[in-house]
N, C-alpha and C positions, 0 to 999 in steps of 0.2 A: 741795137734794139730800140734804141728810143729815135727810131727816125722822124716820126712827129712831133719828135719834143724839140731835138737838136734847132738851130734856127740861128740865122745871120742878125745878130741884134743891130741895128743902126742904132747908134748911141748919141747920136748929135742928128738932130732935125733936118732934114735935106734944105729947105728954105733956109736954116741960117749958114747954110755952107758958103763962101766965097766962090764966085766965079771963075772956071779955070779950064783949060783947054780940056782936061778929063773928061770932067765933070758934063762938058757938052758932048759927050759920046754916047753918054748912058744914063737913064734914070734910074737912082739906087731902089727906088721904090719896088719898080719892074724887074731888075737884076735879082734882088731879094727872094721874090716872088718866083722867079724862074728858075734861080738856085733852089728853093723850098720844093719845086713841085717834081724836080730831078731827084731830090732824097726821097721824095716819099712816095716815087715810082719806083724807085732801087736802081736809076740810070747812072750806077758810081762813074762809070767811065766820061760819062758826057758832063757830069755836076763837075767835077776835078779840071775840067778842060775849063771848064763855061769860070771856072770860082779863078782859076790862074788866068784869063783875061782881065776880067774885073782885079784883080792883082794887080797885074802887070799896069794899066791905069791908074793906079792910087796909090804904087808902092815909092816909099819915101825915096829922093834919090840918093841923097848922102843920109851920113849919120849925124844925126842932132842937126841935120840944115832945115829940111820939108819938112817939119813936125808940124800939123797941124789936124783937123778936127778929124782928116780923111786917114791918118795913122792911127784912130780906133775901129775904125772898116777894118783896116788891110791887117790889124789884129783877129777880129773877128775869122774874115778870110781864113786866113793861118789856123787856126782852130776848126773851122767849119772841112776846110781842105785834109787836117790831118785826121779827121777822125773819117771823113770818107776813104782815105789812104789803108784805114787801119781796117776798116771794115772791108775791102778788098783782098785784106790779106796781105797788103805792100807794107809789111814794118819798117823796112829802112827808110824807105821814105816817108812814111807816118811818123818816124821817129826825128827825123831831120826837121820837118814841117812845125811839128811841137817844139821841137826845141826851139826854131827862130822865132816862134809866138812869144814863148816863154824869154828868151832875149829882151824880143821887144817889150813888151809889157813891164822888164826887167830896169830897163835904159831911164837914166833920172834925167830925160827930156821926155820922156813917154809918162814920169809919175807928173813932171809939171805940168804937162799938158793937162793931163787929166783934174790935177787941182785948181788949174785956173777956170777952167770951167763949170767947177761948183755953184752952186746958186749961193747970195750974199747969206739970206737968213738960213735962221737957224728951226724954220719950220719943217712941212711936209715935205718944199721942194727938194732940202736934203736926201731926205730918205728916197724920194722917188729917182733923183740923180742916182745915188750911190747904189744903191741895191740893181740895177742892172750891170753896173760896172763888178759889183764882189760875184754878182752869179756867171759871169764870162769868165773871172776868174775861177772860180772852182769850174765851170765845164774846162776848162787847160787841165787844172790838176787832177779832173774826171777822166778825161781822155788818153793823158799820161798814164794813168795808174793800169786802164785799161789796156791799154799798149804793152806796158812791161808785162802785166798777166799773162796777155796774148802769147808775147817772145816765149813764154815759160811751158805755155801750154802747147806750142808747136813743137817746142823741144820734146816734151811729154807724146807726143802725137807722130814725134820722127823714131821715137826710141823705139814705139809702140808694132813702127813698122820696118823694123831695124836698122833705121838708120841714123846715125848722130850728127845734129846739127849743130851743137855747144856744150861744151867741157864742161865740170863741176864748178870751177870756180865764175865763168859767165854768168851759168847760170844763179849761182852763190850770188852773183854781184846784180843780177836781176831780182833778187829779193830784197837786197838793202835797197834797191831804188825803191820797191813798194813800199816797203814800210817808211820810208822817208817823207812819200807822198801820200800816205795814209797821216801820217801825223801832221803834217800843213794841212791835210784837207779838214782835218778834226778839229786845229786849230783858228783855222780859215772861218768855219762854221759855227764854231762856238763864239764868235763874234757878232754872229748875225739874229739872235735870238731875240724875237720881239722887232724884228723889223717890219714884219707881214701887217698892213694895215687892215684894219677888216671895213674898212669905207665902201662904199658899195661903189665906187668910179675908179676904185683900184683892182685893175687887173689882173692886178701879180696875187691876190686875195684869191681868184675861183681860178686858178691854174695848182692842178694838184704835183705837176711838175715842181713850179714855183716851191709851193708849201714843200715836198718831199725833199728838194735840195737845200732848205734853209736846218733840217735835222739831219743826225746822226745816222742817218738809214743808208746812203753810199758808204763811208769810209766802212761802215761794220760789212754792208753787202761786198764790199772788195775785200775785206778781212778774210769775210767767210772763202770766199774765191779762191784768195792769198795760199790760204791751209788747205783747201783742196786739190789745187794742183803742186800742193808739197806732199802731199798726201800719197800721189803718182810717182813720185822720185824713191830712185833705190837707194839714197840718202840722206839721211837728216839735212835741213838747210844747217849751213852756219850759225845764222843767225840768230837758232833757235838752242841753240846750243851754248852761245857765249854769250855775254853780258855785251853790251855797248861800250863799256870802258875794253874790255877785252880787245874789242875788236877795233879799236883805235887807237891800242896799242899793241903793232909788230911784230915785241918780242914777250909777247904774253902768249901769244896764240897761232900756230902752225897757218899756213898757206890752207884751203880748201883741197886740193889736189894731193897733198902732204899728210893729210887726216888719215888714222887706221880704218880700215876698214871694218862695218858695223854687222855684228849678228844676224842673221837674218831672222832670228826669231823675236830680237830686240828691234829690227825696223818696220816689222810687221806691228808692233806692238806701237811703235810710234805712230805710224800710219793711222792704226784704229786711233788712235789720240786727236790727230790731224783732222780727223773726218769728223770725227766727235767735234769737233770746236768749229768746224768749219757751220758743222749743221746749226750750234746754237747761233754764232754771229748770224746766220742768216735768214733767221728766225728772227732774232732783234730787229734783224735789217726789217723784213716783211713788215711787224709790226705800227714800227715808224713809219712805215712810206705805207702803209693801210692808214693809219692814222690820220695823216697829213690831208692820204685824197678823200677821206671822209670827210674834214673838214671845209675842204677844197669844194665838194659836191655839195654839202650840206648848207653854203652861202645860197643855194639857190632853190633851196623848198622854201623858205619862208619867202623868198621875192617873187615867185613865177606863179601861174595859175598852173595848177596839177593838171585841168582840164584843155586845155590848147597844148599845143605840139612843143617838144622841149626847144628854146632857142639855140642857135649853132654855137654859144657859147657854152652849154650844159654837153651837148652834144661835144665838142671838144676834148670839156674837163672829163667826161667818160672815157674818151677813148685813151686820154693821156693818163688816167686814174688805171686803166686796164694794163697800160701798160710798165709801170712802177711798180704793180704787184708782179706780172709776168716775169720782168728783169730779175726779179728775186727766186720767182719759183724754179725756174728753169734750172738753174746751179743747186739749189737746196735738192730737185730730184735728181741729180747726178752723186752731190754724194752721200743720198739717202740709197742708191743705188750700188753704192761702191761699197756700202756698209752693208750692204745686202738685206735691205729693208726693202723688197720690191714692192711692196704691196703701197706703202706711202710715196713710194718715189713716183712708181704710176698716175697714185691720183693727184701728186702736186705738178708732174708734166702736163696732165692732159687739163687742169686749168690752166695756166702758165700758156700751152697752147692754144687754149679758148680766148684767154686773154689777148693774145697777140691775133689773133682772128677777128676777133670782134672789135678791134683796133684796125682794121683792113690790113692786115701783112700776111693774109691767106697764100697769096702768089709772090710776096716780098724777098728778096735775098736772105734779108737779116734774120729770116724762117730758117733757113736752110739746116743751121748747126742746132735749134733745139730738136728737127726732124732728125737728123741724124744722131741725134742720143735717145729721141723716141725707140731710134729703130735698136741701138744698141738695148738699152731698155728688153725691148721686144723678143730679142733675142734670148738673152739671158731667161726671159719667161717662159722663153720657148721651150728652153733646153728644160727648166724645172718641171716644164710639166709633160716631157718626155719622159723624163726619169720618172717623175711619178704615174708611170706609162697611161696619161693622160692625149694618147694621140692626137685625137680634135682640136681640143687645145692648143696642142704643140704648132701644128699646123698651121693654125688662125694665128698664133702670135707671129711667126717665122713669114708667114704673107706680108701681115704687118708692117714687118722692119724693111722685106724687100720693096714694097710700095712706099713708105716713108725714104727709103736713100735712092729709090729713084725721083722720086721730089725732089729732095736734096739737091743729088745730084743737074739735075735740069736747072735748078734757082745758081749753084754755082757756077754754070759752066753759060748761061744767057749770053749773050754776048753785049747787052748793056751792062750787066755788073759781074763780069766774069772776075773771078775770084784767083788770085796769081795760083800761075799755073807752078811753079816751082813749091809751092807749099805742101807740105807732106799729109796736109791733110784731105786731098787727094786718093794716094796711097791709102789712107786709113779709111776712108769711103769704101775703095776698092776690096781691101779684106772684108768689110764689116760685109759689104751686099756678095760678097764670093761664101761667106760663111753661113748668112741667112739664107742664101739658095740652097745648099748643101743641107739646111737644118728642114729647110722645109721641103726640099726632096726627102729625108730621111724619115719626118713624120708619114708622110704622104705615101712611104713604102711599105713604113708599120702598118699606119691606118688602113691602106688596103689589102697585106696581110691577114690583120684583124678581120676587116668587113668580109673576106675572102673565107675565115676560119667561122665566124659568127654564120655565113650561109651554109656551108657544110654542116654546120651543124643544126641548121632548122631544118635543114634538107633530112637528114637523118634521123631526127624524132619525128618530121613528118610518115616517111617512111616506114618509122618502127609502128606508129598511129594506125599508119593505113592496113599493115600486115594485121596489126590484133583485131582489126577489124574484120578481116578477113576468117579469123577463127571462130570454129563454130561454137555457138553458145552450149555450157554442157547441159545435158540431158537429167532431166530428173530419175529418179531410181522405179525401176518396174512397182507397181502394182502389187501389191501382196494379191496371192491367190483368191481367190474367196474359200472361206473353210466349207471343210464338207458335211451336207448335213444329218443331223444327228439320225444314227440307226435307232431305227424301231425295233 
């Protein structure tokens, strides 16, 4: 979702790079640039192709030999590569990709490199060095965290359409990675407080991106996430269940798959708990990352003439502002939806969908999956206001969802960013638009039913109308005789 925020940071200045047979094939400026303008046409297949050459060019050849300024690119790369992977729907390979990031970035030839290129003093140029370096680290551990969600949510999405993709305990062990990655990214960030300079020649100052990843507004939005698609499962995670000491020791605590089996009226109840929690963190999350790109947008009322045309930097910070609140909304109306709050869950989709509109991802891929909870959404509307034999209604919503998953549908199946086709979400597409057809034939039978019983019946008081019309008006009563008169 955040395709115009994501971005290949060059972290070392092309001019101070050493000359090197790479290096004359390609200018990183231009590569940058052409990788940028493939994310944010949603060309995944071509960006993945185009980021693995540029790779392939700059990737170290041994280990701890080629370390130099071009193994913070080929980091980059790795990052920029796995989240296009994820966003197609390739988790294994998205997964793989993250992890050799995370490797490298890991390797203590990759931290010396980066320390020796520190600036001597101990002024600004510190902070301006280091603070792009700590935000490439947290998009890895952004991306990561996204990824295991992801695994969790297909699992959820294969169950849905009966098919199982991974066992309890997988998916058990896809939860301890998140919460793993939620507490570096929390730790990560609470290091970084006050690093935002408010100088007017710093950058990283009117990027509401910027400002939103330096707070707590991710790790709580993946929180919320976290508990929502536990929220889905016909069992408690583990991890919610046992303490940390517990679960790092063996013989305290049964295997996942070993576990009794839980009440169904007890995991319903849990569920409601899940979704409840899921909704405050994401709430929190919204707050912060509102906060941040207010902040973000507000460096530029007092600098700019209100009256001339906003510069392409304001213009920017909006669109990237749009879409930090979106990222949030979108998951907040799913499990305002699941809790069966439709009336809130609607109006935080259809901003959430504004937002990523007026962000240009009208025709984007990374549209596809909030359209498709619109239309589930939509659905669920439909049906309620069937039952509350609101036919018109029923109708208009049920059109809705079938014109939202054929969007969808079209965005995932392009053939620049076709979405793997083995993924069950798919199938889940497939039910949701076979079921919205169905709902809105079924209004549509009512409804003209109804219209069909509503004309009979005007028809037939016209009728009764016409008949009294027809009778004759009654007649006043004769005339009294006249009396006779009086004898003489």
């Amino acid at each position: 979702m955040q395709s115009a925020l994501l971005s290949v940071v060059v972290l070392i200045a092309v001019s101070g790079l050493a000359p090197s047979a790479a290096l004359a094939q390609f200018d990183l400026a231009v590569e940058r640039k052409l990788l940028m303008e493939l994310l944010e046409e949603g060309k995944y297949r071509q960006a993945v192709a185009e980021a693995k050459r540029v790779e392939a060019a700059i990737k170290p050849r041994k280990k701890n030999v080629s370390l130099g300024p071009m193994t913070i690119v080929y980091a980059e790369l790795l990052i920029y590569r796995g989240s296009i992977e994820r966003r197609m729907g390739n988790l294994d390979a998205a997964e793989k990709t993250l992890a050799d990031a995370y490797k490298m970035v890991s390797e203590p030839g990759f931290q010396q490199l980066v320390m020796a290129g520190s600036p001597r003093d101990e002024g600004e140029q510190q902070g301006r060095y280091w603070l792009p370096l700590e935000l490439t680290y947290l998009r890895l551990l952004d991306n990561s965290t996204d990824l295991f969600i992801q695994r969790v949510r297909a699992a959820n999405d294969a169950r849905a359409v009966g098919r199982d993709t991974a066992d309890r305990e997988q998916i058990d062990g896809w939860f301890t990675r998140i919460d793993t990655l939620i507490r570096m990214s929390i730790a990560a960030r609470g290091s970084l407080r006050g690093r935002l300079s408010d100088e007017e020649d710093d950058p990283l100052t009117r990027s509401a991106y910027a400002r939103m990843m330096i707070t707590q507004a991710r790790p709580r939005r993946f929180a919320g996430m976290r508990y929502l698609e536990a929220s889905k499962l016909p069992w408690t995670v583990s991890s919610d269940t046992t303490t940390a000491e517990e679960r790092d020791d063996g013989d305290k605590s049964k295997p996942a798959q070993d576990s009794p089996p839980e009440d169904a009226a007890e995991r319903r109840m849990q569920s409601d708990s899940q979704r409840r929690r899921s909704i405050s963190y994401l709430e929190e999350s919204m707050g912060l990352g509102n906060a941040a790109a207010a902040a973000a947008l507000a460096s530029f009322k007092t600098r700019d003439d209100p009256e001339t045309a906003p510069p392409p930097e304001f213009v920017a910070a909006a669109s990237e502002a749009a879409l930090v609140r979106a990222e949030t909304l979108v998951p907040l109306a799913e499990a305002e939806m699941l809790a069966g709050d439709l009336k809130s869950a609607r109006r935080h989709l259809d901003a959430g969908l504004e937002g990523l509109e007026s962000a240009g991802l009208e025709k984007h891929p990374d549209i596809a999956l909030p359209l498709m909870l619109s239309a589930e959404l939509a659905l669920r509307e439909s049906k309620a206001a069937f039952d509350a034999k609101e036919s018109l209604a029923s109708k208009q919503a049920a059109k809705r969802a079938v014109d939202s998953l054929q969007s969808a549908k079209q965005l995932l199946e392009a053939e620049d960013s076709q979405y793997d086709s083995s993924s069950p979400l798919h199938a889940l597409l497939a039910d949701l638009l076979a079921g919205s057809r169905t709902q809105e034939q079924k209004s549509s039978q009512v409804l003209a039913a109804s219209d069909a019983a509503d004309a009979a019946a005007r028809k037939a008081l016209s009728a009764i109308s016409k008949g009294d019309a027809k009778k004759a008006k009654p007649k006043p009563p004769p005339a009294a005789p006249p009396a006779d008169p009086p004898a003489e």
